[in-house]
C-alpha positions as CSV (number, residue, x, y, z in Angstrom):
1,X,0.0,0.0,0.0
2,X,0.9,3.3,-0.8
3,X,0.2,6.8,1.7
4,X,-0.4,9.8,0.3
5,X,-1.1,12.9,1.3
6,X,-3.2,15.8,-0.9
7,X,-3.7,19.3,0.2
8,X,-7.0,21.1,-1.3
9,X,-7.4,24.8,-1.8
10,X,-11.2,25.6,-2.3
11,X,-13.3,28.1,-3.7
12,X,-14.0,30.2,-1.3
13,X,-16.8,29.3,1.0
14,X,-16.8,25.6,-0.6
15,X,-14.4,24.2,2.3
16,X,-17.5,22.0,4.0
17,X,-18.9,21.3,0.1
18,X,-15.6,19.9,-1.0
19,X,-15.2,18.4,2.5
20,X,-18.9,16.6,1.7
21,X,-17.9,15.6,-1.9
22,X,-14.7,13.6,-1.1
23,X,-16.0,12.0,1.7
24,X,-19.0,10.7,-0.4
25,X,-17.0,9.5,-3.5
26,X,-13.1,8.7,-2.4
27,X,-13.7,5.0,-0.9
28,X,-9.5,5.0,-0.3
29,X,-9.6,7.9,1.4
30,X,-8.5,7.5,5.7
31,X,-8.8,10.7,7.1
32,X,-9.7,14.7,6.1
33,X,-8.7,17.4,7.9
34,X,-9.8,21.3,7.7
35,X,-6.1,23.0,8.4
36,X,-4.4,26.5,8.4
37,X,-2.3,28.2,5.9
38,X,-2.1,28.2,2.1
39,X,-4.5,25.2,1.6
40,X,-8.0,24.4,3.0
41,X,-8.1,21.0,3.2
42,X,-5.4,17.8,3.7
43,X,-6.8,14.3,3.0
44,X,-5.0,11.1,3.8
45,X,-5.0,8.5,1.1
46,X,-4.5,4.7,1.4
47,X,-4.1,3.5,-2.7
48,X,-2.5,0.2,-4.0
49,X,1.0,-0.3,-5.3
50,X,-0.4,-0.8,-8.4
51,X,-2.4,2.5,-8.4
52,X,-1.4,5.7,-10.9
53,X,-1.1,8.3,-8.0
54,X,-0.7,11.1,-10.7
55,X,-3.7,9.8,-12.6
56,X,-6.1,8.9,-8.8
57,X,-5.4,13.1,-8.1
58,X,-6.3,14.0,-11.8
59,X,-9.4,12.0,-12.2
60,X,-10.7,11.1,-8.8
61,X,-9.6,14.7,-6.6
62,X,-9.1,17.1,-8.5
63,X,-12.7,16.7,-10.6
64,X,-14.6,17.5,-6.9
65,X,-16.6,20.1,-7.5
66,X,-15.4,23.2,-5.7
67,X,-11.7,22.5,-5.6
68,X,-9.3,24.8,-7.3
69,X,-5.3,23.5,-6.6
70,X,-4.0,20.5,-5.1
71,X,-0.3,19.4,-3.4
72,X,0.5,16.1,-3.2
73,X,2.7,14.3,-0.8
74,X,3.9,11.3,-1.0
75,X,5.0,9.2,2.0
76,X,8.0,6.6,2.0
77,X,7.9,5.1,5.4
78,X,5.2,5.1,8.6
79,X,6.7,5.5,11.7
80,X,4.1,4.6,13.6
């Protein structure tokens, strides 16, 4: 399995509507979070080895309604 992390910047006053709309239609996501600073939104994402991370954000996050940029992290090791 792979982790990934994706910050969200929203439209403003979307942040709860994008918050909705990913939690209704991303199955692999773990947890979303409402944070401070540049970006609205961070969402933690379980995928498959096999999975096209580029192509999950492209087609899966990034077509939320709502949403307007997204950074993606990726993570090599879990500490804990």
């Amino acid at each position: 399995m792979k982790n990934i992390f994706v910050q969200i910047k929203c439209e403003l006053g979307k942040v709860y509507a994008v918050a909705e709309g990913l939690v209704d239609s991303l199955e692999e996501m773990e947890e979303i979070y409402s944070i401070s600073g540049a970006f609205d939104l961070m969402i933690k994402i379980h995928l498959d080895d096999s999975e096209d991370i580029g192509r999950y954000v492209n087609e899966r996050v990034q077509t939320v309604e709502g949403i307007r940029d997204t950074f993606t992290i990726m993570a090599f090791k879990a500490f804990k």
